[in-house]
MDTraj code that builds the backbone (N, CA, C; nanometers):
import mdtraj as md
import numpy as np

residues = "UNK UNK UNK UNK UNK UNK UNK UNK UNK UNK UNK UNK UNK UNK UNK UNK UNK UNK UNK UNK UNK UNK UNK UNK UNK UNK UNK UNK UNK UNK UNK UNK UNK UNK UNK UNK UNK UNK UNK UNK UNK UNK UNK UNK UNK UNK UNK UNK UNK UNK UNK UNK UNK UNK UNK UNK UNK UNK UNK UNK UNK UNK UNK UNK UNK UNK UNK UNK UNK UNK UNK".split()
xyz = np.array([
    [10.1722, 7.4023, 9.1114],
    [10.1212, 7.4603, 8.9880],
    [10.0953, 7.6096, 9.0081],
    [10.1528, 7.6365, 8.9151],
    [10.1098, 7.8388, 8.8834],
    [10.0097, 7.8425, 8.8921],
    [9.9225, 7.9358, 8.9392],
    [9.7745, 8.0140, 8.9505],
    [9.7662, 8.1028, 8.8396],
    [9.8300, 8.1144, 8.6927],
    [9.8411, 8.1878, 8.6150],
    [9.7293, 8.1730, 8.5149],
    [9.6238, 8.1265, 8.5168],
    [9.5050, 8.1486, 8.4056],
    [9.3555, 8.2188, 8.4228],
    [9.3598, 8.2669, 8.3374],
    [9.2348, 8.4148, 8.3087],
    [9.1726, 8.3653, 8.1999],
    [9.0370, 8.3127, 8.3119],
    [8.9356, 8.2505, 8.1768],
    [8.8201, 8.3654, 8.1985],
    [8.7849, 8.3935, 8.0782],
    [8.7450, 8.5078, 8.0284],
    [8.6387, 8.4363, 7.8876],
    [8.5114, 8.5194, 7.9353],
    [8.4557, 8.4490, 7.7922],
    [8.4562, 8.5482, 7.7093],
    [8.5117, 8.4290, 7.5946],
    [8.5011, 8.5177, 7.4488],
    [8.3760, 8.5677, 7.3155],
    [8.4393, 8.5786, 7.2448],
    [8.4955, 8.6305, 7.2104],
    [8.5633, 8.7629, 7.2623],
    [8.7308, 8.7605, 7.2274],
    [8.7773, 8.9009, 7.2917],
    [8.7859, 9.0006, 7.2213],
    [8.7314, 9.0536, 7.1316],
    [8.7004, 9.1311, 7.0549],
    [8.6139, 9.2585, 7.0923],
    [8.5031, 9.1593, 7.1839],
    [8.3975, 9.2521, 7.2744],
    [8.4053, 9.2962, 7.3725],
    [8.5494, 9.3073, 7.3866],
    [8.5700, 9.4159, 7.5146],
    [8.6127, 9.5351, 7.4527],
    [8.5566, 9.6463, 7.5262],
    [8.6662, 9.7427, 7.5487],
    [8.8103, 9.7726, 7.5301],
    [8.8203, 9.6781, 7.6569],
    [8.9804, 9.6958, 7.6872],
    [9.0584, 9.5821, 7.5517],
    [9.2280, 9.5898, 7.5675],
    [9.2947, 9.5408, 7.4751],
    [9.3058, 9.4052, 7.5864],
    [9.1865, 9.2928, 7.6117],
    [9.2602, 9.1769, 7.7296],
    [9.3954, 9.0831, 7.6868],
    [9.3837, 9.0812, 7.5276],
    [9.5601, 8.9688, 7.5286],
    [9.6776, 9.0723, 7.5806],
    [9.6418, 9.1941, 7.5469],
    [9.7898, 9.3187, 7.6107],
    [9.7512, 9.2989, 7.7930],
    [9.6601, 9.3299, 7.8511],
    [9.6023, 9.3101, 7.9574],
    [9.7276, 9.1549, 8.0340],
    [9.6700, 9.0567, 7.9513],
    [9.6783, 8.9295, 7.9908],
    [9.8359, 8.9019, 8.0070],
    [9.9484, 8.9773, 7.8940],
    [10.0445, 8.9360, 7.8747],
    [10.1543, 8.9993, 7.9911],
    [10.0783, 9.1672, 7.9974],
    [10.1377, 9.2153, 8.0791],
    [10.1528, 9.1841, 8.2198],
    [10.0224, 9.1009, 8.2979],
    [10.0082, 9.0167, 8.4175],
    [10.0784, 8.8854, 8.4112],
    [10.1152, 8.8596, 8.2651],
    [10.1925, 8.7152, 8.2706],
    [10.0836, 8.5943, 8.3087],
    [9.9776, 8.6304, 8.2086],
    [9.8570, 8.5875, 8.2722],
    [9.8128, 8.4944, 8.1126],
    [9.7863, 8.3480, 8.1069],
    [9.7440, 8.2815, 8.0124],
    [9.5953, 8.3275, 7.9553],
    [9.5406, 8.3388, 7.8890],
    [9.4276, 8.4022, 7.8517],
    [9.3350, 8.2410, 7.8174],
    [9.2074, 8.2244, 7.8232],
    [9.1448, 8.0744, 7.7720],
    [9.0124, 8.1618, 7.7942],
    [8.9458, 8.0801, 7.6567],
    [8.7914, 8.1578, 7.6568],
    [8.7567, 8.0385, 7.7695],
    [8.6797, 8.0984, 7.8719],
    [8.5661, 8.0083, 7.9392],
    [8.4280, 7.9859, 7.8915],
    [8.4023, 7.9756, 7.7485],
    [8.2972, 7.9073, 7.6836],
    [8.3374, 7.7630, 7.6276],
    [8.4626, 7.7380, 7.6013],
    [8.4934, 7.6057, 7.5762],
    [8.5720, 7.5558, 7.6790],
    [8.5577, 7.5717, 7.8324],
    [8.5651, 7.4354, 7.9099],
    [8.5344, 7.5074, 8.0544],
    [8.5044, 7.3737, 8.1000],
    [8.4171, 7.3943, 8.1971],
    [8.5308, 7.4021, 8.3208],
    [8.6874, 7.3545, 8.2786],
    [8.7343, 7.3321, 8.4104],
    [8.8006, 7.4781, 8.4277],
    [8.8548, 7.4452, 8.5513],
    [8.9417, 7.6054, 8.5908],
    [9.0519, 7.6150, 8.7071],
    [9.1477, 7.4896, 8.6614],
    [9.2242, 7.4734, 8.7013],
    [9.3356, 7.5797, 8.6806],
    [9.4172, 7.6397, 8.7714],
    [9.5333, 7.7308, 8.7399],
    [9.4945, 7.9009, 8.7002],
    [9.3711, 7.8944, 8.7725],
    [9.2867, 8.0123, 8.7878],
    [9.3325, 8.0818, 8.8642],
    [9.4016, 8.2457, 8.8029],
    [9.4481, 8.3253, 8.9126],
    [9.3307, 8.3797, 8.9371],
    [9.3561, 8.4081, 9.0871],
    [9.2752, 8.4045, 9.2389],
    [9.2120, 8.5720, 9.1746],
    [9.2732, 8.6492, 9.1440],
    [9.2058, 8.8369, 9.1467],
    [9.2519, 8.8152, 8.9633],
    [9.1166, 8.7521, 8.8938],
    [9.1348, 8.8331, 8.7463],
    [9.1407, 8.9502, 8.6980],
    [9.2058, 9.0221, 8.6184],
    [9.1539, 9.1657, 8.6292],
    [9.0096, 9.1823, 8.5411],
    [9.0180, 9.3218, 8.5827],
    [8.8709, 9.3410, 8.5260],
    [8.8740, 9.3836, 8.3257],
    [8.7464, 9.3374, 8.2870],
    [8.7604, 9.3958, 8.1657],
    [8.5998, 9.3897, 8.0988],
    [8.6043, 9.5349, 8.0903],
    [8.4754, 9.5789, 8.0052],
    [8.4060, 9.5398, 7.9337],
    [8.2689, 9.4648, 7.8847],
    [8.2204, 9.4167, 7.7727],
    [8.2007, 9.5785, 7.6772],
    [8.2319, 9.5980, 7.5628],
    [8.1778, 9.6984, 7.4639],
    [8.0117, 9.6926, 7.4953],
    [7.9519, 9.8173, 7.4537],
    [7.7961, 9.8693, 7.4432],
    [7.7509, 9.7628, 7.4163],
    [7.7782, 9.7619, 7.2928],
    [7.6630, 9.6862, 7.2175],
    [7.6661, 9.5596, 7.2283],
    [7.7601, 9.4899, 7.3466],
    [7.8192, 9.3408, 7.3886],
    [7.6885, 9.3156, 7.4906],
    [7.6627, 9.4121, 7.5859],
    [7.6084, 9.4108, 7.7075],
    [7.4337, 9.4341, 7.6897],
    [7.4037, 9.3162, 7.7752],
    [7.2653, 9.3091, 7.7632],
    [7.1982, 9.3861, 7.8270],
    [7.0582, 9.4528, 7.8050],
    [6.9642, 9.5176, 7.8414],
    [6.9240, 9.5116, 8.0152],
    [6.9416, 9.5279, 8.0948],
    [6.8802, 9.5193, 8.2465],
    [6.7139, 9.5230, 8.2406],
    [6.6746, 9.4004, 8.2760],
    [6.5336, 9.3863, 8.3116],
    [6.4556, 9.4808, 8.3529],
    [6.3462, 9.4976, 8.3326],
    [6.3153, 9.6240, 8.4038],
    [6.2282, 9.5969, 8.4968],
    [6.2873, 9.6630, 8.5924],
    [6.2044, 9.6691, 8.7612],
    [6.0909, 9.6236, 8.7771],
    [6.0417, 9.5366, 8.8597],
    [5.8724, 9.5376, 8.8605],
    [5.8092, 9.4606, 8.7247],
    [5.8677, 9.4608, 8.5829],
    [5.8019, 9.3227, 8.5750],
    [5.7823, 9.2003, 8.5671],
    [5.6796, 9.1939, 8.4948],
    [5.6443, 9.0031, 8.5230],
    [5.6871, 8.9409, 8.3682],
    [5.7901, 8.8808, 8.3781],
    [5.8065, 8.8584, 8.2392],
    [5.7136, 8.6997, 8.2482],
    [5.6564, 8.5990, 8.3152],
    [5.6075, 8.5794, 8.2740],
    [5.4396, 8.5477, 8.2660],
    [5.3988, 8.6857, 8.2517],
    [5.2904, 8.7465, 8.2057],
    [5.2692, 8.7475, 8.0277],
    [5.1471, 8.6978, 8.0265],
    [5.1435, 8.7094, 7.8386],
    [5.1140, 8.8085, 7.8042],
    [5.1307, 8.8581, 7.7097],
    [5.0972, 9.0043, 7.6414],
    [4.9497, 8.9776, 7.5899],
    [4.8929, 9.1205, 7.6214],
    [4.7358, 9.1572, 7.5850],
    [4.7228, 9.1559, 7.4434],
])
top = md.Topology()
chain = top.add_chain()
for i, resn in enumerate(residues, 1):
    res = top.add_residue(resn, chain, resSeq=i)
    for name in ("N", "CA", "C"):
        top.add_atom(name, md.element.get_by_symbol(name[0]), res)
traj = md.Trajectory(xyz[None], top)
């Protein structure tokens, strides 16, 4: 079996990059990895691809206690 699949969670909209042009040009099957858990035929080096700004969550901030209750 080919090692040809790039599971990638979707929606692909929220990237950056163009991943189905990405995907086609590697000869690479594209499958959101939010609807299945398996990952069979998983190429070994996915490439990389950007979530957009406003896709990407906030980084915790250092040092605190989230769970601490508010005063």
């Amino acid at each position: 079996m080919t090692d040809n699949i790039w599971y990638l969670p979707g929606p692909f909209h929220r990237y950056e990059d163009d991943v189905k042009a990405i995907a086609k040009k590697e000869g690479l099957i594209i499958i959101d990895a939010n609807v299945t858990e398996d990952r069979d035929g998983e190429v070994e080096k996915p490439p990389k691809a950007t979530l957009k700004a406003e896709y990407r969550t906030a980084p915790a901030k250092v040092g605190a206690d989230l769970n601490k209750p508010k005063d």
